[in-house]
C-alpha positions as CSV (number, residue, x, y, z in Angstrom):
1,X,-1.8,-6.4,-17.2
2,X,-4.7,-8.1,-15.4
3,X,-6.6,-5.4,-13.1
4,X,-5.8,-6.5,-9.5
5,X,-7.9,-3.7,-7.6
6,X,-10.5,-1.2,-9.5
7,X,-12.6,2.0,-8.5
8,X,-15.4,2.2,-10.6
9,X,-17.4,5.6,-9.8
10,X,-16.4,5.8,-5.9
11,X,-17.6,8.7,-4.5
12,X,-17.1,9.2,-0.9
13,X,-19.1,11.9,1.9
14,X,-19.0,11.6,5.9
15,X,-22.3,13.5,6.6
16,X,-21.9,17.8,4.6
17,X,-18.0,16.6,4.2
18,X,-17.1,15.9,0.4
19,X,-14.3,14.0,0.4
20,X,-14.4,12.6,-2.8
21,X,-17.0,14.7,-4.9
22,X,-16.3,13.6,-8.4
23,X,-16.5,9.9,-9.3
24,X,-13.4,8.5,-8.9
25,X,-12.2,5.7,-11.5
26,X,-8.7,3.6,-11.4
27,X,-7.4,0.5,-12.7
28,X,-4.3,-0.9,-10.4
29,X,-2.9,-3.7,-12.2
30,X,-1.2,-7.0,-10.5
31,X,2.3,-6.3,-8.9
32,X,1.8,-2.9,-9.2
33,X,3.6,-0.2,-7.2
34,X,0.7,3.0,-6.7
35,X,1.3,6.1,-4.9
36,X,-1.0,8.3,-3.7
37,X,0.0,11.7,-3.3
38,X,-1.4,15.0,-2.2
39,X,-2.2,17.4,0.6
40,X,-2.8,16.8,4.0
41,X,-6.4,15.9,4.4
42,X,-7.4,15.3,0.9
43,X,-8.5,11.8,1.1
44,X,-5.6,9.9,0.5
45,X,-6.4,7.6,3.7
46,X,-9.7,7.5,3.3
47,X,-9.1,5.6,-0.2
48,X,-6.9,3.5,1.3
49,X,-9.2,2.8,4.4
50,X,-12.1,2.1,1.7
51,X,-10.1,-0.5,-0.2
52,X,-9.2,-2.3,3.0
53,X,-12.7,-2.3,4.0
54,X,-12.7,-0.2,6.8
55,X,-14.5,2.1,5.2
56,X,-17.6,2.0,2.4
57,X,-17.9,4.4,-0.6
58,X,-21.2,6.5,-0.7
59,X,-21.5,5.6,-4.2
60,X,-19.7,3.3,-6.6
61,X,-17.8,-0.1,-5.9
62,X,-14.4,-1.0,-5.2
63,X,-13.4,-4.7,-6.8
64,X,-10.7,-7.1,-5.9
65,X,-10.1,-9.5,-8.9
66,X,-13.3,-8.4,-10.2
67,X,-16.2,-8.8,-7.6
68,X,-16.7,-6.1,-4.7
69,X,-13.8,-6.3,-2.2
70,X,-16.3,-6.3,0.9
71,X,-15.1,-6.8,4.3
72,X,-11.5,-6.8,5.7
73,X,-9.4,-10.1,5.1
74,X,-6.3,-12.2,4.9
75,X,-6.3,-10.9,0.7
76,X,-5.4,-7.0,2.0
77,X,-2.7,-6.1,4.5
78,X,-2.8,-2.7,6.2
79,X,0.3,-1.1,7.6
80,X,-1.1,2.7,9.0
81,X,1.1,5.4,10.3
82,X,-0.1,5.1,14.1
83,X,1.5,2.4,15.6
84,X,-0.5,-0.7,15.9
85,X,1.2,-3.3,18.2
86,X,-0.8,-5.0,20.7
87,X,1.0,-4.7,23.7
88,X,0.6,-7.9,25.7
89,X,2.3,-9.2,23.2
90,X,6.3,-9.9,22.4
91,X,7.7,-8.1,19.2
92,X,8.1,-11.9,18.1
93,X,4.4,-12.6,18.8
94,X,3.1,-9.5,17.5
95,X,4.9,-10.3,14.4
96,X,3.5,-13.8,14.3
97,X,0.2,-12.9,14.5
98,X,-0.4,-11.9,10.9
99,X,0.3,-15.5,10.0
100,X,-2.5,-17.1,12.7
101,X,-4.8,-18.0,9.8
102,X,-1.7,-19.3,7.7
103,X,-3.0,-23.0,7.2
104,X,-0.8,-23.8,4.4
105,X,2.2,-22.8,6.3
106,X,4.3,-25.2,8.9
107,X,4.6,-24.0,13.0
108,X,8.5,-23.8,11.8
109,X,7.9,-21.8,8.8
110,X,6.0,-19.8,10.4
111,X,9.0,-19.1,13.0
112,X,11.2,-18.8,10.0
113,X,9.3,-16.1,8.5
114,X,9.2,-14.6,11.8
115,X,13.1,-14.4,12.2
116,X,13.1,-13.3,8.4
117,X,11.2,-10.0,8.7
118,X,12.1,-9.1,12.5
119,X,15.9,-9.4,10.7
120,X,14.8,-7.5,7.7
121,X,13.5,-4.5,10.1
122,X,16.6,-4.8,12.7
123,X,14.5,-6.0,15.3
124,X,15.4,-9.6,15.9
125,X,17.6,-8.5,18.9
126,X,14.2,-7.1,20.4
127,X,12.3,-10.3,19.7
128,X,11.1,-11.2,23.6
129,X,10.5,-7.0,24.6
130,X,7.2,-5.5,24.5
131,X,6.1,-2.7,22.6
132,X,6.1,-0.4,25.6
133,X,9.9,-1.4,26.1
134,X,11.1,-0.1,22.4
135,X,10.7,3.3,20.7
136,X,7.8,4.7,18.2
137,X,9.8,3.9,15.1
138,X,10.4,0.1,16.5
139,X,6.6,-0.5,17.1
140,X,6.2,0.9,13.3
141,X,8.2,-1.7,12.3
142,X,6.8,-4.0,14.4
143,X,3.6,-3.6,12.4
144,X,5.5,-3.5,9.2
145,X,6.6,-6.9,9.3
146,X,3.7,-8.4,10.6
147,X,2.0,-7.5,7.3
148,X,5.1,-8.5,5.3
149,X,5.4,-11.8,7.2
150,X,1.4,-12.3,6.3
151,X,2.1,-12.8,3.3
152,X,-1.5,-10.9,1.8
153,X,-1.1,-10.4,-1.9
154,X,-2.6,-6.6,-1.4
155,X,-0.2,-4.7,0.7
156,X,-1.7,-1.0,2.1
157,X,0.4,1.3,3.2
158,X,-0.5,4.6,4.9
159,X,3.0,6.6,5.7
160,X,4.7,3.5,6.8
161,X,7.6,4.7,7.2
162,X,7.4,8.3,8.6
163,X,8.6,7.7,12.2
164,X,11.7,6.0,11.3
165,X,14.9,7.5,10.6
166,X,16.6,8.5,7.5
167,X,18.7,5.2,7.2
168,X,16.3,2.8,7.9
169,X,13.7,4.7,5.8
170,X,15.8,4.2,3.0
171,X,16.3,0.4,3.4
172,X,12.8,0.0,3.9
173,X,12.3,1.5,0.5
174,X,14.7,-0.9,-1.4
175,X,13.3,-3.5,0.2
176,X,9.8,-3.0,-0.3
177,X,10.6,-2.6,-3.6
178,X,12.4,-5.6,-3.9
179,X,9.6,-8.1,-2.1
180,X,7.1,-6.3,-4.3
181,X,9.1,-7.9,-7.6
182,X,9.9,-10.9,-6.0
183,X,6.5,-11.9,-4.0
184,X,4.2,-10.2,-7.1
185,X,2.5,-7.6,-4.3
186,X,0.1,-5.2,-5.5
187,X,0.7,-2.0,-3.4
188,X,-1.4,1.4,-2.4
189,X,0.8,3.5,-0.8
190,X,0.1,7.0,0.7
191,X,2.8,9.3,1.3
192,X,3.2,12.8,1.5
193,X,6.7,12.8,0.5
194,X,7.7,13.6,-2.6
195,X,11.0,11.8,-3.2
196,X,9.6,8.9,-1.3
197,X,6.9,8.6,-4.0
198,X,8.9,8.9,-7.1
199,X,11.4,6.5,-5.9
200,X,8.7,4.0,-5.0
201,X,6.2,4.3,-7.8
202,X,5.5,2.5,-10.9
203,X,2.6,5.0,-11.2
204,X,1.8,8.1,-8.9
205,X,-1.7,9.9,-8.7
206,X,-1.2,13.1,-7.6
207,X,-4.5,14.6,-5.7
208,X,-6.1,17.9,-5.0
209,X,-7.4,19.6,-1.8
210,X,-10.4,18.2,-0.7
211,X,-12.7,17.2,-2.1
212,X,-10.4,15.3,-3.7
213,X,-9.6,14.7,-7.7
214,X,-7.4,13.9,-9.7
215,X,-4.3,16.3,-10.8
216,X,-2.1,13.8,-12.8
217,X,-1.3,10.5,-12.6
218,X,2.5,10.3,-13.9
219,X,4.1,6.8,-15.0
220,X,6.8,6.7,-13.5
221,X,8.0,3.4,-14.3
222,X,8.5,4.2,-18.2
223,X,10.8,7.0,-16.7
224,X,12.8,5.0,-14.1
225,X,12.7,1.7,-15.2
226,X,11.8,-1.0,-12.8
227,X,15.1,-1.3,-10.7
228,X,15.8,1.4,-8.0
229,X,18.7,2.2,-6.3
230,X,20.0,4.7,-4.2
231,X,22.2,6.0,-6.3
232,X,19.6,6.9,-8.9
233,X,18.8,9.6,-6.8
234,X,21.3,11.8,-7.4
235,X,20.7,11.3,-11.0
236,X,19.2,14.0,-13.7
237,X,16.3,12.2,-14.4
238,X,15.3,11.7,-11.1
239,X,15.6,15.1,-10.0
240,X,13.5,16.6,-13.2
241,X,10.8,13.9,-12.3
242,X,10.9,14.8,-8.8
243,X,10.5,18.6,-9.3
244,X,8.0,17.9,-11.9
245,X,5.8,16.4,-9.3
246,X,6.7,18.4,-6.8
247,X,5.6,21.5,-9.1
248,X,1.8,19.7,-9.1
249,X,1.6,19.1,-5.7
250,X,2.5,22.7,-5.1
251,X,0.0,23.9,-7.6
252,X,-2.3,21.8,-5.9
253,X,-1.9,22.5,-2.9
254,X,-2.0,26.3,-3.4
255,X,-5.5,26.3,-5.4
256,X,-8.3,27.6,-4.3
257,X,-11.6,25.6,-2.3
């Protein structure tokens, strides 16, 4: 598969604070599904930041399609775990607003895809509020479908879906999944959440304390197979992958600075 995003030797410090101390080097291919996982605080979001171009490495590059991924754009969609609606705006125009530089799409596709994702994320019945007249979990799905209805073939995703409930967490999942296969979306996402990442992943890189490095980087997609459902998770092989990688983030988690 054709290497969508790459690290090549990224090393990252903010001022005497190692967050990434050894080089750091990963391939993520094309419509691929990558968790990152690990302790709270070990870099995780400052990866993701660093791909989006919020952030710069100290050393190394990061490369999108092969040359340096460089500033924030349209190519890389960022969904974050604080809520990030702008509030003098409708749910329907917040959602909107990751399509404003959409040239090749229509006023009424535009609207369509609107309709699509506020649907997807049960919140077309909110479409004229404003974010300070719907809950936290609302506004994070707000800003979820804003990057889905974007369109960005890069989607990064930073605990998007820790404020929600249980039920809605869960169709979230299968449908993130299921736009990934049908759209060809490349995806980072950063969870802490065990279950969540082994039901999401095609691969998962499991990370130490900071400084951060690498523990193990399972494939979980020669395990699983492509297709997830709920079901599966009540299944055998399920549960012996997701104690396996519960076991390294334990050990991780308990090793010594």
């Amino acid at each position: 598969m054709t290497a969508h995003l790459t690290f090549l030797d990224v090393t990252k410090r903010f001022g005497a604070v190692e967050v990434l101390a050894t080089p750091f080097n990963l391939s993520i291919a094309r419509n691929e599904f990558m968790v990152f996982l690990g302790p709270s605080g070990c870099g995780k979001t400052t990866l993701m930041r660093m791909i989006g171009g919020l952030d710069t490495p100290t050393t190394g590059q990061i490369l999108l399609d092969g040359v340096p991924a460089g500033r924030p754009d349209w190519r890389r969609g960022m969904v974050f775990q604080s809520y990030s609606s702008f509030p003098w705006l409708t749910v329907a125009e917040n959602v909107a607003f990751g399509m404003r530089y959409r040239n090749d799409l229509s006023e009424s596709e535009k609207l369509a895809r609107c309709d699509h994702y506020l649907d997807l994320v049960g919140l077309y019945e909110f479409s004229d509020a404003y974010p300070n007249q719907v809950s936290g979990g609302m506004r994070q799905r707000v800003a979820i479908a804003r990057t889905l209805a974007a369109g960005s073939g890069v989607l990064l995703m930073d605990e998007p879906f820790g404020a929600l409930d249980a039920q809605r967490r869960e169709q979230l999942q299968i449908e993130l999944r299921r736009i990934q296969r049908r759209d060809a979306k490349t995806i980072v996402f950063v969870t802490h959440d065990v279950e969540e990442a082994v039901f999401l992943a095609d691969r998962v890189i499991v990370f130490s304390k900071r400084p951060a490095r690498v523990v193990a980087e399972i494939d979980v997609r020669s395990r699983l197979g492509e297709n997830r459902t709920l079901e599966m998770r009540d299944g055998v092989e399920f549960f012996a992958l997701r104690n396996e990688v519960l076991g390294l983030v334990r050990a991780s988690a308990a090793e010594e600075p």
